[in-house]
N, C-alpha and C positions, 0 to 999 in steps of 0.2 A: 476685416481689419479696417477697410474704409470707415465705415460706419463708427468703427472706437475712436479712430483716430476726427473724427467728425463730431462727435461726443466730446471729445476732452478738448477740442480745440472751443467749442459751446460754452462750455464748464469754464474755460480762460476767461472768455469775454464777461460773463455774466457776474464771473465772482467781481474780477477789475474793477465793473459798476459798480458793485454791490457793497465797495470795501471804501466809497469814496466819502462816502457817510463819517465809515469809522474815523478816518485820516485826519477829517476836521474839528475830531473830538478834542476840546482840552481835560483829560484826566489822566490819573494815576497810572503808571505804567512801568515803572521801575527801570530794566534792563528791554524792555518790550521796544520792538517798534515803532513807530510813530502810527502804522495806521491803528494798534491793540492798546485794547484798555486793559488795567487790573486795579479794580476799586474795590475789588474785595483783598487782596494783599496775596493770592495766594502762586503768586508769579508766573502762573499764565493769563494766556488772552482771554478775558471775558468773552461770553456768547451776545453779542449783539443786542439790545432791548427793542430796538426798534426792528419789526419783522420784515420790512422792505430791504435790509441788510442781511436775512439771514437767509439760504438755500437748502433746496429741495429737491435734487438731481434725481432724474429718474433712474439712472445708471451710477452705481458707487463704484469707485476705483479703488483696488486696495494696491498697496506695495510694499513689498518685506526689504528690509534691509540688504543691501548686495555684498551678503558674505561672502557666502559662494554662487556658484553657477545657476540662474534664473531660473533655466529650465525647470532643473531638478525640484526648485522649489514650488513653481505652476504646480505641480502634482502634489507636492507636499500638503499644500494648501485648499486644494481641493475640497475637502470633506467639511472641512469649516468656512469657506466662500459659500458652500450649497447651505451650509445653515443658517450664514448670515442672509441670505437670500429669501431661504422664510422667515427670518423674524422681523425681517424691514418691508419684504413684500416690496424690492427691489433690485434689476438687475445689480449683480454685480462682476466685475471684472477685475483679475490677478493683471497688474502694471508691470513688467519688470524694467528695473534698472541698473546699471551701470555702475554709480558710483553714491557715494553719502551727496556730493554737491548734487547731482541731476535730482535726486529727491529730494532734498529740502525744495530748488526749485520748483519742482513741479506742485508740492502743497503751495509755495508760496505763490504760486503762479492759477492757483486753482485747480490744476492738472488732475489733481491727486485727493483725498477723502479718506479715507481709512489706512494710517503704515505703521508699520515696528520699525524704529529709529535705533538705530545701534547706540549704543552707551553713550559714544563722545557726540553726537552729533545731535541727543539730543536736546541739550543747550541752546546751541543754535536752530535747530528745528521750533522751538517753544517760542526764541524769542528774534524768529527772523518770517515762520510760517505760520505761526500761530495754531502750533502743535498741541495741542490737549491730550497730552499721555493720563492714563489712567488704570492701567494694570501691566504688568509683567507674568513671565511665566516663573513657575517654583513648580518645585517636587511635591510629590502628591503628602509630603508631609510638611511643607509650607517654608523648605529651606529653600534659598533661591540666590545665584550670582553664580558669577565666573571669577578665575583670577587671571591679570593677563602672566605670562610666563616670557621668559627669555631663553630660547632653544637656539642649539648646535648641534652639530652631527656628532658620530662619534669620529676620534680621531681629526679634530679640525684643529687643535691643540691649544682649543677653548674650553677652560676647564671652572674659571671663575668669571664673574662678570668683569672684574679689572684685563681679564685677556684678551678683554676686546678690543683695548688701546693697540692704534694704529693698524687696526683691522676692518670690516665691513660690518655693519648693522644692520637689516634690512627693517624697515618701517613699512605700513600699509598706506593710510593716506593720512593727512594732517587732524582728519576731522575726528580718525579714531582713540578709541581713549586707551584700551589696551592696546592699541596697533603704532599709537604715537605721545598722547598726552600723558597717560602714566610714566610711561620709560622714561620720556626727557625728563620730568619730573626729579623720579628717582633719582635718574643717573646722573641729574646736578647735585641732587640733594645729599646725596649720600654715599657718592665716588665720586665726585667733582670732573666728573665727564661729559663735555659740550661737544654735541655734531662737528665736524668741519674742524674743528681743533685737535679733537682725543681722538676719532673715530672717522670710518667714511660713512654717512647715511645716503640710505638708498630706500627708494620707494616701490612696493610688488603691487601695492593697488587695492589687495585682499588677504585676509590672514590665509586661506585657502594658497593661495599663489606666495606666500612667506613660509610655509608648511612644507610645500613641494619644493617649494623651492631650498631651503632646509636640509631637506627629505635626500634630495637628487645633489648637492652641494653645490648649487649654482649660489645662495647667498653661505657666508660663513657662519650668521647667527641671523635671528630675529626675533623681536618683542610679537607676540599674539594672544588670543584671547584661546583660553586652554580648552574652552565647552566647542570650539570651531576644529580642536585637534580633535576631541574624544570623539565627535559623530565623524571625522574621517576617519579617524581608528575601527570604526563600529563599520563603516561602510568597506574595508579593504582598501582604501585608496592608500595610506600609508599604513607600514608597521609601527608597532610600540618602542621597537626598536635602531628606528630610521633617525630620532633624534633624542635629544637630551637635556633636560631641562635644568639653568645654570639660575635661575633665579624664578621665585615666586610671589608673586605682591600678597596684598589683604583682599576679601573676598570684592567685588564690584558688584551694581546690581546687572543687568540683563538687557534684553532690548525690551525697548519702553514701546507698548502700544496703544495708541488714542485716533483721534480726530480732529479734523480741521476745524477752527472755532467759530465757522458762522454756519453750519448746520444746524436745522431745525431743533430748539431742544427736545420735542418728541422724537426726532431723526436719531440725536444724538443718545440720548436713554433707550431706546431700541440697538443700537448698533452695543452700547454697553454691556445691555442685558447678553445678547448673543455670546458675547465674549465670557460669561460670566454661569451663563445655564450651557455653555458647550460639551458634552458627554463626548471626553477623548478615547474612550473605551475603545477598541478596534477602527480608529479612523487613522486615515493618514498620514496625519497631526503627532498623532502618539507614534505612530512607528517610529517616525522621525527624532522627535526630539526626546523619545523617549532614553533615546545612546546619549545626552549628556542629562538623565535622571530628571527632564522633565514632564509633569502629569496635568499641569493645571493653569491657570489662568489668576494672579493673586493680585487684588486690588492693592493699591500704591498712590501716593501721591507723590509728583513731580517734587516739591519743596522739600520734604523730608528726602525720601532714595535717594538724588539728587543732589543732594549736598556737598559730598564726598567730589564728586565728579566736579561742584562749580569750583570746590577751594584748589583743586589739579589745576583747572586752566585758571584761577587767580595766579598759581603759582607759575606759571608759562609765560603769565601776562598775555593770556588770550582777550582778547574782545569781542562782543556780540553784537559790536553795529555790521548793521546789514547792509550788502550794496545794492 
């Protein structure tokens, strides 16, 4: 653990220098950052042209989104960190964290090199850490997303989404998009119900901890992302029966998975490829995600998928400056 933690403290410093280059650039950047370029228009951070700005870590850091419980995912991911391993001829290392903010910082900060960003964060991820998503997962028939849902228990005498007025909402964290940015969304848009006026919001952290919570009636409702219910259904953590779902959205895409934008471009088309030749057949990968029907790894580009999610926080009046 010394040694990772010696690694990534490495990796801080080296990128910091390394990005100092970028910072002074005057070009194209749209909603980008000040230290990322996009001269090609396509609203991520360009890769670097000069090669004294770009890295080469002997050690890759991955980190999954913190839906649920780290541990469980270490394992999950197992089977395809060892393949990433051979196809870059690179240590690498499962990061876990905490929450959507500690990840973006840690890409932003260098910490971090390879993560799946969840829906809403990754917005801010692209144009705060200079997140280069570039595939999502889909069923092994190429359909792909979640919707988020709005669950109660039974008998909480929430039967439509208006009966939530003057009662409890439970929300995961700000940066989610089924956990937070969709719902407010909706709920202004099309029941004229604002936090703190119509409702009480309350924040669980994780759709995992909104589910149980749900589950066990410590929250009365809450918005979540329904593919984070199905594999705890699949797991025995909750029954089918523990909640009830009062509202459905339109499908969303998934979590976005890429790289940080000053990796070597041969670094970075190796790390791609892996994700793209990975045979989920009997790995650990598949057991997993296989409980909300997925089989594959589907190329994606951030501008297009993404769309739907930026016109949500337009409509939030979210912002992408970074602090």
């Amino acid at each position: 653990m010394k040694r990772i933690l010696e690694l990534l403290a490495g990796a801080a410093i080296f990128s910091v220098l390394s990005m100092t280059g970028a910072m002074a650039q005057d070009c194209p950047r749209g909603d980008l950052d000040k230290r990322y370029c996009d001269a090609d228009g396509d609203l991520i951070a360009d890769i670097p042209t000069d090669p004294a700005e770009q890295i080469d870590p002997d050690t890759l850091i991955f980190a999954f989104t913190p839906v649920e419980d780290p541990a469980v995912y270490k394992s999950v991911w197992s089977d395809f960190l060892d393949h990433l391993k051979k196809e870059t001829g690179k240590e690498v290392v499962f990061f876990p964290v905490q929450s959507n903010a500690a990840q973006i910082e840690a890409m932003r900060s260098g910490r971090l090199h390879i993560a799946g960003f969840n829906t809403g964060s990754n917005p801010l991820a692209v144009n705060c850490a200079g997140f280069r998503p570039f595939t999502i997962m889909a069923s092994k028939d190429g359909s792909f997303g979640y919707e988020m849902e709005i669950i109660t228990y039974p008998g909480s005498g929430i039967e439509k989404v208006e009966d939530i007025k003057g009662k409890q909402l439970a929300f995961t964290s700000p940066t989610s998009n089924s956990g937070f940015k969709a719902p407010s969304a909706i709920l202004k848009a099309d029941y004229d119900m604002i936090p703190e006026r119509d409702f009480e919001p309350v924040f669980s952290g994780k759709h995992d901890n909104s589910i149980l919570g749900v589950a066990n009636k410590d929250y009365m409702a809450a918005s979540i992302a329904n593919s984070v219910k199905t594999r705890m259904i699949s797991r025995d953590v909750i029954k089918p029966e523990d909640t009830i779902t009062i509202y459905k959205s339109q499908t969303f895409p998934t979590t976005g998975y890429g790289v940080v934008y000053n990796l070597k471009p041969e670094l970075q088309e190796k790390i791609r490829n892996a994700f793209f030749n990975f045979d989920w057949e009997g790995t650990t990968l598949e057991a997993e995600f296989s409980k909300s029907n997925e089989g594959q790894f589907l190329e994606m580009t951030y501008q297009e998928f993404w769309e739907v999610i930026r016109k949500i926080d337009t409509a939030n009046g979210v912002s992408y400056a970074c602090q």
